[in-house]
N, C-alpha and C positions, 0 to 999 in steps of 0.2 A: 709234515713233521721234519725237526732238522734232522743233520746226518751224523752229526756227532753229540758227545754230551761231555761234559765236566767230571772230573770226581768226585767234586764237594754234591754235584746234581746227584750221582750216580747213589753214592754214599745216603742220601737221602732215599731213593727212590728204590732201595736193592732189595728189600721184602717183597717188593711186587714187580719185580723184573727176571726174566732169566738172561743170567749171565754164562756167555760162551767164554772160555779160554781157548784159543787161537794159534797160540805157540809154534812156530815154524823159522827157520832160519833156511835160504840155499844153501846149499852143501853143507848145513849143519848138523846138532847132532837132534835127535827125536825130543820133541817136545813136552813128551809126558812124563819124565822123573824134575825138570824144571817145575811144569804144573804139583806135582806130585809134593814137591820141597815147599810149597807158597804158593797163595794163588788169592784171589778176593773169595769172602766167604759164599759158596754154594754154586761157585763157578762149574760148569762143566768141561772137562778136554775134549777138544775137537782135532782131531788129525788131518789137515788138508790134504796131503797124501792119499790117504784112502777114503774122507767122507765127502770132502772139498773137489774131489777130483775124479775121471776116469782114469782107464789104466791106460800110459803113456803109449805113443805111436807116432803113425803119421797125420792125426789131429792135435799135435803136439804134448808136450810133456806134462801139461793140468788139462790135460780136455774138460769141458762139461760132464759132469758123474751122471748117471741114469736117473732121470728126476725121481722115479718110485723110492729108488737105491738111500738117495740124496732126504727126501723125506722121512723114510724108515729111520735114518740117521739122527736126525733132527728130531723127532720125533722122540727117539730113545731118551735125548739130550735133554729131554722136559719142553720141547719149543712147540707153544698154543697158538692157536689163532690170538687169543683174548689176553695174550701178558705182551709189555714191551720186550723185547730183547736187546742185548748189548753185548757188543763180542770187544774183545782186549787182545793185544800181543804185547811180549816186549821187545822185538826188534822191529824198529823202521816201519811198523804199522800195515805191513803188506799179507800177512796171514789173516789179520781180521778186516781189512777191506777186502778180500777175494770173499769171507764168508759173509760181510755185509750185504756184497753183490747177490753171489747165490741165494741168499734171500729173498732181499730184495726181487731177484729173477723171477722168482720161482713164488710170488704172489705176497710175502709177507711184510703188514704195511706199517710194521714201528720199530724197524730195525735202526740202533746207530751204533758207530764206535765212539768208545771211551780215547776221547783225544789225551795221546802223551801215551797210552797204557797204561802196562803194571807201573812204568817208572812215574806216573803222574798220581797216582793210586797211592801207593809208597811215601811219596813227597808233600803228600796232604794230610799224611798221619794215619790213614786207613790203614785194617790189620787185615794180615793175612791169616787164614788157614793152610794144613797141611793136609794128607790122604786124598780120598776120592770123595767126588759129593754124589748121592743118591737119589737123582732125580724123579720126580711124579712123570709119568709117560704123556707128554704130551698131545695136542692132537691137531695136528699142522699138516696139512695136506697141500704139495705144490701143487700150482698151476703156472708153469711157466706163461712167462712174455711182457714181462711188468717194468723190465726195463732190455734196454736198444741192443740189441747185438748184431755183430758183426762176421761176417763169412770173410775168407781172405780177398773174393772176390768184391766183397762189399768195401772192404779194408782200399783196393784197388783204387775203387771208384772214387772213394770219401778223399782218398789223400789229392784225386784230381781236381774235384766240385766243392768241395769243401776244407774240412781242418782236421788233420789224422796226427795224431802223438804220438809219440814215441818215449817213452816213459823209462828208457834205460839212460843209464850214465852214457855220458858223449860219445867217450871213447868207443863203446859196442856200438852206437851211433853212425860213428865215423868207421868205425869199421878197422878200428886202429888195432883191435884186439878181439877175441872174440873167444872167451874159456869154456859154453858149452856146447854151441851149437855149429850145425857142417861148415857156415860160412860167416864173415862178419858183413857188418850193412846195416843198410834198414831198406824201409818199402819204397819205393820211387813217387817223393812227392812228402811223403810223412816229413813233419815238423818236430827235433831236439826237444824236447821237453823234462830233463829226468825231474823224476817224481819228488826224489829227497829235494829240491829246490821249493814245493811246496810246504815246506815245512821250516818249524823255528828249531836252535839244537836243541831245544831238551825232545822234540819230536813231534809237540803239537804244531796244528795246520797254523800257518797265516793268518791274519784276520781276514773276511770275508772281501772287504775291498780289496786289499794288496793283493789276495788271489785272480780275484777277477781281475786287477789291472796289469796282472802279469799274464793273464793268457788272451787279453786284448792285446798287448804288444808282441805276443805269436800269431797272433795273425785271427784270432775271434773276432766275429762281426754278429751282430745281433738277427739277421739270418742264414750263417753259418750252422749248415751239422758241422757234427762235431762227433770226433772216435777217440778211441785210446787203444795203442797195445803194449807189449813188454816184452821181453823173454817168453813167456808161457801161460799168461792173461792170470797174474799173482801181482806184482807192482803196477798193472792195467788197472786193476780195479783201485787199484791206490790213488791212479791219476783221475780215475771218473770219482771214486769220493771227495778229491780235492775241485773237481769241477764241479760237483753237487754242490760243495760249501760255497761256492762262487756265484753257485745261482743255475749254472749254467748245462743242462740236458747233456748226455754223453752215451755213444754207443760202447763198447767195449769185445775189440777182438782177441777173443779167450783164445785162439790156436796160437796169436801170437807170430814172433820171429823164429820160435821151436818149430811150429806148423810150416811157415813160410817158407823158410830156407831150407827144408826137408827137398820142396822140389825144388830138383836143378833148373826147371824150365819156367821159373818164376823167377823174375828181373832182379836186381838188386843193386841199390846206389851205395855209394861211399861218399866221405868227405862231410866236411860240415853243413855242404847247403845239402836243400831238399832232394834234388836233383830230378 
């Protein structure tokens, strides 16, 4: 199944879909009076913060939530085994590719994003509703392992044997700057990749060639693993839906560079090359 879908598809297809709202912004502000004001009609709010996530630490700042936790969640949301699902943000697409993933993860086999978002949704003539929508109780039971993940230690390895991304802007890359976490850097070895480069401005992906022909000239070989992480495995998932659209298998380290750079006794490179 692809990994994402159109509006005019979605717009077709939303009687028999459940739709997630996604809504999340870094440092921004709560996503449910946005949802609340406009949303696609019978969307659900989903809080990454609390349904998307455990509670922050030293498995970094989005750890994996408790899969029982995580499908009670899902569950409540209307999300079946037996309906497609489709989850939307309107920022930069990173709140509904973390919930595609956990999906995904966690056994569910007709998940996409609505490529562009709300702003693609909007721009197609689709209406919005206001308030909350009232879902039928789903009955979605995880089973995690459906797709690759990644320990810091596996993160380690991949950036040596293989092709590990790094999916933040250069600069927290380079280490040039670094606004949330103890140190700036990346992992020793990890390959620049930020994620917004996978995309066009209004926000949808690339087309499926241009994708793949840009992470063949980072360094992809046809038997390459391949990983992805970010900040706090939230624009990670962003980068492995952009490598899904491309064709292309991806692990994804959810602890991320929040996880990594917690310990001091874990290496850390600067600068633009790999190192």
């Amino acid at each position: 199944m692809e990994s994402i879908i159109a509006a005019a598809e979605l717009a077709s297809e939303l009687s028999r879909t459940t739709v997630l709202d996604v809504r999340w912004q870094l440092g921004g502000p709560p996503g449910r009076p946005a949802y609340e004001a406009g949303h696609i009609p019978g969307a659900v709010y989903i809080d990454l913060d609390t349904e998307l996530a455990g509670t922050p630490g030293q498995s970094g700042r989005h750890p994996l939530p408790d899969p029982e936790v995580f499908g009670a969640a899902m569950r409540a949301a209307g999300v079946g085994m037996d309906r497609d699902v489709v989850v939307y943000d309107d920022w930069q697409g990173w709140g509904a590719a973390r919930a595609w993933w956990m999906l995904r993860w966690t056994g569910h086999p007709r998940v996409r994003v609505l490529d562009g978002g709300l702003a693609a949704w909007t721009a197609a003539g689709q209406p919005l509703e206001t308030g909350t929508a009232d879902p039928v109780q789903g009955n979605f039971t995880p089973a995690v392992g459906s797709m690759a993940l990644l320990t810091a230690d596996d993160a380690a390895l991949l950036a040596r044997t293989g092709v590990l991304f790094d999916a933040r802007a250069a600069e927290r890359y380079r280490g040039d700057v670094e606004p949330i976490d103890r140190v700036g850097g990346h992992i020793p070895g990890a390959v620049s990749a930020p994620t917004m480069e996978n995309v066009m401005a209004d926000g949808r992906f690339l087309p499926p060639a241009e994708l793949l022909a840009r992470f063949v000239d980072l360094g992809v070989k046809e038997s390459a693993e391949v990983g992805a992480y970010c900040g706090s495995g939230v624009s990670g998932a962003h980068e492995v839906l952009a490598l899904a659209v491309a064709g292309i298998p991806a692990a994804l380290y959810v602890g991320s560079w929040s996880e990594w750079s917690a310990d001091p006794d874990r290496p850390v490179a600067t600068g633009d090359q790999p190192g």
